[in-house]
C-alpha positions, -999 to +999 in steps of 0.1 A: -856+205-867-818+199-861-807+204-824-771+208-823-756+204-784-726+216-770-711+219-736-681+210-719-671+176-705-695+163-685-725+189-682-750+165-700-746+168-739-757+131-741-781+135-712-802+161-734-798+137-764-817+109-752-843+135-732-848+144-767-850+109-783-877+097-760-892+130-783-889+118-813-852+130-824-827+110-835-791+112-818-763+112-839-728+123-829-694+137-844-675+120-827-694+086-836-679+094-871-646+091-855-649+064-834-656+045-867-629+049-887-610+044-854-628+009-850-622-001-886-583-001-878-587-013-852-575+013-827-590+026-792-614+050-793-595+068-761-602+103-761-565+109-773-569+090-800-603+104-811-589+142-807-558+131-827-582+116-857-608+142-855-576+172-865-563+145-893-601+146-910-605+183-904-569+190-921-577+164-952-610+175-958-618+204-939-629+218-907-668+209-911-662+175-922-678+159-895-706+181-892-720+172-929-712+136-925-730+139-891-759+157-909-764+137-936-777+108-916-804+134-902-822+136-937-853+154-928-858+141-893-859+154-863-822+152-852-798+160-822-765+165-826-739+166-802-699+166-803-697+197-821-662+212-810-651+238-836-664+271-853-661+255-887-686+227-879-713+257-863-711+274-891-722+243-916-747+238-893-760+269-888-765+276-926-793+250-922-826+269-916-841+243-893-808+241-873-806+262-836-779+258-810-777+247-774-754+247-751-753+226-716-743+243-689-724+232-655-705+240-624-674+224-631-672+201-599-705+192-603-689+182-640-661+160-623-686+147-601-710+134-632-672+121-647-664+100-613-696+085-616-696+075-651-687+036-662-668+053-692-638+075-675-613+063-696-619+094-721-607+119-694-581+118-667-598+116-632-576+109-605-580+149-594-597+177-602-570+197-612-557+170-639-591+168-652-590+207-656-558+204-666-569+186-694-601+202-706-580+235-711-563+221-741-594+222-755-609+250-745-591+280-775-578+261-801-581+275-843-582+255-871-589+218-871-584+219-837-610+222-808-626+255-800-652+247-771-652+283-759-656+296-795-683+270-800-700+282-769-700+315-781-723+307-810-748+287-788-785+300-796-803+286-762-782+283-728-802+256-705-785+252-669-777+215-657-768+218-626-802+205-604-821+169-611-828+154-646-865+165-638-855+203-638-836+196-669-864+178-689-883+215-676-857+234-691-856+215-724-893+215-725-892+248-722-870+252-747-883+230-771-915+255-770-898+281-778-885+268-809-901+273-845-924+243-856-923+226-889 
């Protein structure tokens, strides 16, 4: 089984992932991909920099590239995946059999909220609200090698809210997780 998980900034993408590692799955990320070509040349992983790299593999080798090199470290496990940001990466994925779709849902202040209390703000702007949303809609309706969130969305299989404690979303994945096919 292959979880892929999508969301905006901040709604709990990662949050799921390791609710689903203490179950068994592995986490692996796109942008992880990235961050290590970034880290072999020695430059920042800042989210500009990251975006900016992510469109230069997409254009040289195409718009799922990240997505197989992502899935490729599943091999047969039980895998979540998260950082998926365009329509050419779903649709890889989704040609898997044992893949399904989930997107995290939240209000977006409770989003800026999560963001403000996070160690790791360096990857978006938060000195106010509006920047922050400022910022998100650039990546909201891009084509291409370029981000698609909303698109993305759009071909999410399983909506789970994350708006309440991590309790009521370890429910809600639960719940989701029975709902699933089994191997």
């Amino acid at each position: 089984m292959i979880i892929g998980i999508t969301g905006l900034f901040g709604s709990g993408k990662d949050t799921v992932a390791h609710i689903l590692a203490k179950k068994g799955f592995e986490h692996h990320s796109l942008s992880d991909e990235i961050r290590l070509e970034l880290t072999n040349e020695n430059i920042e992983a800042s989210r500009e920099n990251l975006q900016k790299r992510a469109i230069e593999i997409r254009e040289k080798y195409g718009n799922n590239e990240l997505a197989k090199r992502s899935l490729g470290r599943c091999k047969g496990k039980k895998c979540a995946l998260t950082s998926i940001r365009t329509i050419g990466e779903v649709k890889f994925l989704k040609k898997n059999p044992n893949f399904v779709l989930w997107e995290i849902w939240a209000e977006p202040q409770a989003r800026y909220k999560r963001l403000l209390e996070r160690k790791d703000t360096k990857e978006v702007n938060t000195n106010s609200f509006k920047k922050f949303a400022q910022q998100e809609s650039k990546e909201l309706h891009g084509s291409g090698a370029q981000q698609n969130l909303m698109g993305v969305i759009k071909m999410a299989d399983i909506k789970i809210k994350n708006n309440q404690s991590i309790k009521t979303l370890e429910g809600r994945i639960n719940e989701a997780l029975k709902n699933l096919p089994q191997d």
